[in-house]
C-alpha positions as CSV (number, residue, x, y, z in Angstrom):
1,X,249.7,196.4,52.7
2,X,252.2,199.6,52.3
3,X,254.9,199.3,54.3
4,X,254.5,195.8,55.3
5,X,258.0,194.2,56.0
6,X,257.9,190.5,55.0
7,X,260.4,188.5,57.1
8,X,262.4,185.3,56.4
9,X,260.6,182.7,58.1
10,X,263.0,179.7,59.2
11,X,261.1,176.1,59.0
12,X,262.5,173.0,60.7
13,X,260.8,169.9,58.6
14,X,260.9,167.8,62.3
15,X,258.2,170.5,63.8
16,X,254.9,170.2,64.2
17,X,252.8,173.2,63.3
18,X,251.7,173.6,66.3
19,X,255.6,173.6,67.8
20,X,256.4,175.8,64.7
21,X,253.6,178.6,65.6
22,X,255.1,178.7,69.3
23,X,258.8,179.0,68.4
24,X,258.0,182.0,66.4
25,X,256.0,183.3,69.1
26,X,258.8,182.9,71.2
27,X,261.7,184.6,68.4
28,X,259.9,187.9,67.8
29,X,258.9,191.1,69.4
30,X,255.1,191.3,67.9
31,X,253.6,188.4,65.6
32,X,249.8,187.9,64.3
33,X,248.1,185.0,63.6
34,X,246.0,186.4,61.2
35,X,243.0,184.7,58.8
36,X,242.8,185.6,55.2
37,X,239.8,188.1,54.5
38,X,239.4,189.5,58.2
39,X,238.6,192.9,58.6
40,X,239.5,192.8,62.6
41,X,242.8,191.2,61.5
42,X,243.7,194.0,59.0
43,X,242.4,197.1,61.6
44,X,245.4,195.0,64.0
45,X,247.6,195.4,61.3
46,X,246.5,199.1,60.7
47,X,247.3,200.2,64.1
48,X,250.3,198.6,65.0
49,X,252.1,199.9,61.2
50,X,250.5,203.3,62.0
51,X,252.6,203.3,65.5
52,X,255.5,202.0,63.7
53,X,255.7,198.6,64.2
54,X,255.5,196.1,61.3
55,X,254.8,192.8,62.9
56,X,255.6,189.3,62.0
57,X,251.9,187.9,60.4
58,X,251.1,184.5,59.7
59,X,248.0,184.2,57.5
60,X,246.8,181.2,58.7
61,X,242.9,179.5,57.1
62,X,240.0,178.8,59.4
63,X,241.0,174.9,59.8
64,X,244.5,175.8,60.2
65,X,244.0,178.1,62.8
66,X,241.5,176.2,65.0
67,X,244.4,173.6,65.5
68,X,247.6,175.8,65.5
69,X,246.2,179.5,67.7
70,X,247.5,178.5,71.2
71,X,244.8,178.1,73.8
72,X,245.9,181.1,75.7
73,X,245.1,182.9,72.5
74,X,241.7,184.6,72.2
75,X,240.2,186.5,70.0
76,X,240.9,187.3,66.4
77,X,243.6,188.0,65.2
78,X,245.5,186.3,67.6
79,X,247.6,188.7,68.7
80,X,251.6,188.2,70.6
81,X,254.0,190.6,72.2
82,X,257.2,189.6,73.8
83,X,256.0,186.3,73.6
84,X,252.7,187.1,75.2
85,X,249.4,186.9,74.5
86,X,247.3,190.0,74.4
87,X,244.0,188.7,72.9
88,X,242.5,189.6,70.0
89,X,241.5,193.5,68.1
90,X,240.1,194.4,71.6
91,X,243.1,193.6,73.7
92,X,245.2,194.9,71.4
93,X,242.5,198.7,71.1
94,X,242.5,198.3,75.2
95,X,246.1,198.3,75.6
96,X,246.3,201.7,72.8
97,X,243.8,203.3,73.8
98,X,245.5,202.4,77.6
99,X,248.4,204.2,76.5
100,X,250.1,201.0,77.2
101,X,251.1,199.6,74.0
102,X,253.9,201.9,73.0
103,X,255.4,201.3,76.0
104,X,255.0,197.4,75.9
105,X,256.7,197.8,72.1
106,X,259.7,199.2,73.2
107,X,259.6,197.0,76.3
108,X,260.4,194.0,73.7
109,X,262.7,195.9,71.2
110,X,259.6,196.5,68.7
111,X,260.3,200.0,68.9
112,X,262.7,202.4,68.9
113,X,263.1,205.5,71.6
């Protein structure tokens, strides 16, 4: 995707996947769990580069999803910001089309001014 930003994931060998997917939930501003081949995964994507934001994704297969997405995740993609869940391509649209999500992205230092 243009202007995708790909980020230096760091992996510690003694985590689980499942401990792995929450510290990086945890370490930055806006992350996706994302499946490969998702159209509501690459609209997420759409909107949050077209505001400016170029989120950490982790394309993640059907399998590994199911046993990795937090509980408190729903929807598809799974979508975090400061650490929180905000559901999937509708909680994310609600919270634009709220005029709520800039706001929230420079509320966790995704955005600038």
């Amino acid at each position: 995707m243009q202007g995708l930003r790909v980020r230096q994931l760091t992996i510690d060998g003694g985590e689980s996947p499942e401990k792995r997917i929450e510290r990086l939930i945890r370490e930055n501003p806006v992350i996706i769990l994302s499946r490969r081949a998702c159209c509501m995964c690459h609209v997420a994507k759409r909107l949050l580069a077209n505001v400016g934001v170029h989120p950490t994704v982790i394309e993640l297969e059907d399998a590994e999803a199911a046993a990795v997405v937090p509980p408190a995740a729903t929807g598809s993609p799974a979508v975090f910001i400061g650490g929180v869940p905000v559901g999937g391509l509708e909680g994310l649209m609600a919270l634009h089309l709220g005029g709520r999500l800039v706001p929230r992205l420079r509320e966790v230092g995704a955005l600038r001014g």
